[in-house]
N, C-alpha and C positions, 0 to 999 in steps of 0.2 A: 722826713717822716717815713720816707719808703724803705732806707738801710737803716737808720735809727730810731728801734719803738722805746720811749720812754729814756734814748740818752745813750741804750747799748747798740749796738750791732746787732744784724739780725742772723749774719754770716756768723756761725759756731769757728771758733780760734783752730789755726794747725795745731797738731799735736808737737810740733817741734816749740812754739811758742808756751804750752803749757807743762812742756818738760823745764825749760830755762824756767819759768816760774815756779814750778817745783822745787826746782834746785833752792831758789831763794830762800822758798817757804820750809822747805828742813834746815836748811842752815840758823835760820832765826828759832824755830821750834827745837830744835838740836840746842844750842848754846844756853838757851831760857833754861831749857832742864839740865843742862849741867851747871846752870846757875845756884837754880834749887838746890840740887845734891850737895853743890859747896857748903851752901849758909847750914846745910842740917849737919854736915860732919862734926861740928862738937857734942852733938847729941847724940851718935851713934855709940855703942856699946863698947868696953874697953878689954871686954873678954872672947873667945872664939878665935876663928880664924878669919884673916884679915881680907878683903874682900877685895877681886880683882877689878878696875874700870875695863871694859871691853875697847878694844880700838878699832871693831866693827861693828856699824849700827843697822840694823835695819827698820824700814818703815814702809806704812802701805798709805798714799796717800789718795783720797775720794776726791773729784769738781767735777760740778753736775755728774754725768753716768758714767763719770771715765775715771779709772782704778790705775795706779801706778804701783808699783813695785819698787823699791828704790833702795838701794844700800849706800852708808857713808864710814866711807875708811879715811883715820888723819893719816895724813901724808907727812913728815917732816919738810924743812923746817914749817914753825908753826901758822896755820892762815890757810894751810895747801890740804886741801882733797878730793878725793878719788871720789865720783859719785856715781852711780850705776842707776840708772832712771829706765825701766821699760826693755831690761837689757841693754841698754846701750851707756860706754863709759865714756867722762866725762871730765877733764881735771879742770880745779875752782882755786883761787885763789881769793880770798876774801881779806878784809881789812879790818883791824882791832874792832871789834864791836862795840857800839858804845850804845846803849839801850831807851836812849828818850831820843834818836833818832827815828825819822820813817821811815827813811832813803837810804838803800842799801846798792853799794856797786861791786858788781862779782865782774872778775875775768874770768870767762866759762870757752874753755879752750884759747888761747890768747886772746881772744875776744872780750872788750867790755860791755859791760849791760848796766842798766842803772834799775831797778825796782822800787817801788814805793809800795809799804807794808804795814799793815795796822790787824790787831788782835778785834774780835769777835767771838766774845763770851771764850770757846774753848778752841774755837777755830782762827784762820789766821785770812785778811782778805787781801790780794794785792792785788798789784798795778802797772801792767808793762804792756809797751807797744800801742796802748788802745784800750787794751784788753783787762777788764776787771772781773774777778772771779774769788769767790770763797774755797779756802782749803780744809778738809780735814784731815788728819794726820793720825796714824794710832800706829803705833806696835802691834807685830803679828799677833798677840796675845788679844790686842785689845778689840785687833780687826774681828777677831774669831765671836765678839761677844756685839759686834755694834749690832748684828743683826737683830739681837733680840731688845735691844734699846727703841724705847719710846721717839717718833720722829717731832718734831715741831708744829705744832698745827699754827695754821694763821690763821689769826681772830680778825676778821671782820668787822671796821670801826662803822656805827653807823650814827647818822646825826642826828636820832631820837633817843627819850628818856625813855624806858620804860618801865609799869609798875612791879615792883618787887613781890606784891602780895597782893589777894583779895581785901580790900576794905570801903572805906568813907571818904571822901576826899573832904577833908572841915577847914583847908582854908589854902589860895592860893596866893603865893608872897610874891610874885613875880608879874610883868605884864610883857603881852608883845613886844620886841623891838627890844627889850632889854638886851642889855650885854650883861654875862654872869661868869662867875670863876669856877672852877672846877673846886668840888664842895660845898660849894654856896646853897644854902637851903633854899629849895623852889615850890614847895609846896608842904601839908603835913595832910597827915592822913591817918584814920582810927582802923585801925584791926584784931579781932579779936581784945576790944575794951581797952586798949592801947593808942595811944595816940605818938604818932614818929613824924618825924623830917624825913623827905625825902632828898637828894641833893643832885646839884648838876655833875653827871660823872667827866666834862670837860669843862674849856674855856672858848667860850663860843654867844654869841649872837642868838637869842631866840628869835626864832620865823612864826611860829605859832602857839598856842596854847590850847589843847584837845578837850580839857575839863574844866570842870566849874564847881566853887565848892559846894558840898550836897552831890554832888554827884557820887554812884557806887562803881566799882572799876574792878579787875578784875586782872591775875598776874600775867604778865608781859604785855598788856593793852598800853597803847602810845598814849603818853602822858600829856607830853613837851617835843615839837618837832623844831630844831636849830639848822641856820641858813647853811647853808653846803660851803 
């Protein structure tokens, strides 16, 4: 409980550790998009001039407050490249890629390493050493615009109902001690000459019930409090 809150380390990772996982994490986000680009080229345009692939990439990549800089050059033969992480280079040899793997094993300077890697909506989360960390990844293009992107709020689950609107409470369908499903109607209720359901927004245990039918209530007054 004193170096691990909640399962992590409380020691923040060396940055040689989060370069090696960098590495991993553009190689996986690297290949995915040139997977993309394959499947669309029958739909690409049959007129113009014909469109170079670059064989230098670069990328910037964010975990927690720490900013990478990173470039990827293919190296011949195929599986081998040059990767510049923080200034500093780096040669990878990677293995066919095969995509409903997790487990990714890179030589990063004759060195093996084994990673374990799984996607997170647009971001990628992996796993080496101990150490679990979410990445993001953008092109300089894209870095230049993250700033003005909406961040993630976290919503706060809490294990009361509460009332949607001012009304009537005209009948409650549930009792203490119930177990109930998420959607399950728990009580109805008239507002404005309307009569609604209201419903359980989880799957949870009720611990109490606040109102009684006949009762007037009032929006976000606790309705239905469920056991923790």
């Amino acid at each position: 409980e004193e170096n691990f809150a909640e399962g992590e380390s409380n020691t923040p990772p060396s940055l040689e550790i989060l370069r090696y996982m960098s590495m991993a994490v553009i190689l996986v986000y690297h290949n995915r998009r040139n997977l993309v680009r394959e499947s669309l080229k029958p739909m690409s345009p049959s007129v113009g001039v014909p469109q170079t692939v670059p064989t230098v990439h670069d990328y910037v990549i964010r975990v927690d407050r720490t900013v990478f800089e990173a470039r990827l050059e293919e190296v011949q033969p195929p599986h081998r490249w040059r990767m510049t992480i923080d200034g500093r280079i780096h040669e990878v040899v990677a293995p066919e890629f095969e995509y409903y793997r997790r487990r990714l094993k890179l030589a990063i300077d004759g060195v093996s390493h084994m990673f374990r890697l799984q996607y997170e909506n647009n971001h990628i989360r992996a796993f080496f050493c101990g150490v679990v960390r979410t990445f993001e990844i953008y092109d300089p293009r894209e870095w230049g615009l993250a700033h003005y992107m909406h961040r993630e709020r976290k919503v706060v689950h809490e294990n009361v109902l509460k009332c949607p609107m001012p009304g009537l409470v005209t009948e409650v369908c549930v009792e203490d001690g119930a177990y109930v499903r998420r959607g399950q109607e728990m009580l109805r209720m008239e507002s404005m000459k309307m009569e609604t359901g209201v419903a359980s927004p989880i799957d949870g245990q009720i611990d109490k019930i606040m109102v009684r039918s006949g009762d007037a209530v009032e929006t976000d007054q606790v309705l239905v409090v469920f056991k923790a």
